[in-house]
N, C-alpha and C positions, 0 to 999 in steps of 0.2 A: 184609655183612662190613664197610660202611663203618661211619663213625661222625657221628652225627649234632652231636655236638658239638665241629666240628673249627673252627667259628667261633669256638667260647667259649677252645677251645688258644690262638689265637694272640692273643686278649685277655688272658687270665691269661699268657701270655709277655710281654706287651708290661708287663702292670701289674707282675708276679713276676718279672719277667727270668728265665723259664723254670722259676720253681717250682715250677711246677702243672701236673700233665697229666691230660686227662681218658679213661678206656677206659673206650667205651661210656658207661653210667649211673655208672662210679663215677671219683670224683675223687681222684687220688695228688699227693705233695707228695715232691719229689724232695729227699732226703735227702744225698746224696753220690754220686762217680763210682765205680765199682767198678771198671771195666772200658772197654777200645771197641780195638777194632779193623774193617780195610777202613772200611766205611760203616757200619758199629754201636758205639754205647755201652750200657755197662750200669750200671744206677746202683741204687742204693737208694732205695726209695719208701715212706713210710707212709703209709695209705689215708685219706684225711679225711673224718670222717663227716658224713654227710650230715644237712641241717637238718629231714628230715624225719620223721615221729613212728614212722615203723616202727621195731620194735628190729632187724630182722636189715638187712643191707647186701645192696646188688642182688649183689654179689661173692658171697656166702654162699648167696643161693639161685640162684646159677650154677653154682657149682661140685659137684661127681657127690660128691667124696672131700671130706668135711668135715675129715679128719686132714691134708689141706693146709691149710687155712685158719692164716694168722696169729692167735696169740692178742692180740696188740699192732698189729694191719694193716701189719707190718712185709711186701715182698715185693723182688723185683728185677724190674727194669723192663726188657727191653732194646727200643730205639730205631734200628728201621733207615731210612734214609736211603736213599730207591729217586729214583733216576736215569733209570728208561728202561724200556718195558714187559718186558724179560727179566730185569729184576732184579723187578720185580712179582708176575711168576710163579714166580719161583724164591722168594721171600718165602711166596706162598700155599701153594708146595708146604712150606714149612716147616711152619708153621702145619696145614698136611693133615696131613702125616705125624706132626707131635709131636700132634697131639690125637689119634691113635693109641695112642698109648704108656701103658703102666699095669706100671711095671717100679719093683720098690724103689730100684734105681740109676739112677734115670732123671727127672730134673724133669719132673713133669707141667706144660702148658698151661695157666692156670688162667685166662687170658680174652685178648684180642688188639681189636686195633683199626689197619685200615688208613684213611689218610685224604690227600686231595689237598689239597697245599699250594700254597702260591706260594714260588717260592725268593726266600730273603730278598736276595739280589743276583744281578746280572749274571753275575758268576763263580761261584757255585753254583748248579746247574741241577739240583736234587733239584724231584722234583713230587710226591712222594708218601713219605710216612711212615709206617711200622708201629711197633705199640706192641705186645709180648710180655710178657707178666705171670708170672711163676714165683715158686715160693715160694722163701725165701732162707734158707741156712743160714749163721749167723755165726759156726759154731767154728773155722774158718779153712780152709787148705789142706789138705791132707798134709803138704806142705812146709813152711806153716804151724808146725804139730804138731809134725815132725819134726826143724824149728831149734829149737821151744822145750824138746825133751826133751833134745836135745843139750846144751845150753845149760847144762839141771839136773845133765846126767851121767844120763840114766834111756835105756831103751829099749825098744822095742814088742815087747812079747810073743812069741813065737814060734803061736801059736793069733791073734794082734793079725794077724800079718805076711800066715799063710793065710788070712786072713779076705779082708783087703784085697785080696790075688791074685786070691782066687776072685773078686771084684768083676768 
């Protein structure tokens, strides 16, 4: 479950000021913040292909459901920040349970990498880092949606509305 290239992370951190993260075999180029809350962030990542001659990416022939897959290696990234072995296993049990899941309302797990760090200071005492890989939808929220139809003067369907319920 670990990651073999948790050496090469904190080189590309130190060269990219944290551009680049590696899960597993394939290399993500962090795009922006999304999200973080407690000890997680969630950011957006595009996958950066790799220099070598195969055409598919180690991602591609990881993943079960190809109808995940980015057509642009666009994904989201989240980044947990483990402090102490009870946050470790409560991390692993995420990671168990979400690569269970195969539900249309439900982000599948689409790769993961924990890895042991050194915390970058005295006053941060994380030893360990997890990387969760999910595909990323960018049509926004609900809430998103539902300020901009306001906005227009439009509003969601009545069949729109029980759809979303049923969700």
């Amino acid at each position: 479950m670990g990651c073999t290239f948790s050496g090469l992370n904190a080189l590309y951190d130190a060269v990219n000021g944290g551009g680049d993260v590696w899960i597993n075999e394939n290399r993500f180029r962090v795009v922006r913040q999304l999200g973080e809350g407690g000890f997680a962030f969630v950011y957006l990542v595009k996958e950066v292909p790799s220099d070598s001659s195969s055409a598919s990416s180690g991602l591609s022939q990881k993943v079960k459901d190809k109808s995940h897959l980015s057509d642009d290696g666009t994904y989201a990234m989240k980044k947990v920040l483990i402090q102490n072995n009870e946050q470790l296993e409560l991390v692993r049990e995420e990671i168990r349970v979400s690569s269970l899941f195969n539900h249309p309302n439900l982000l599948p797990l689409l790769d993961h990498a924990v890895i042991a760090v050194k915390a970058p200071s005295q006053e941060l005492t994380w030893n360990h880092e997890a990387y969760l890989l999910f595909p990323v939808h960018l049509d926004g929220t609900l809430l998103d949606n539902s300020n901009a139809m306001k906005a227009k003067k439009e509003f969601f369907s009545t069949s729109d509305v029980l759809q979303i319920f049923r969700q």
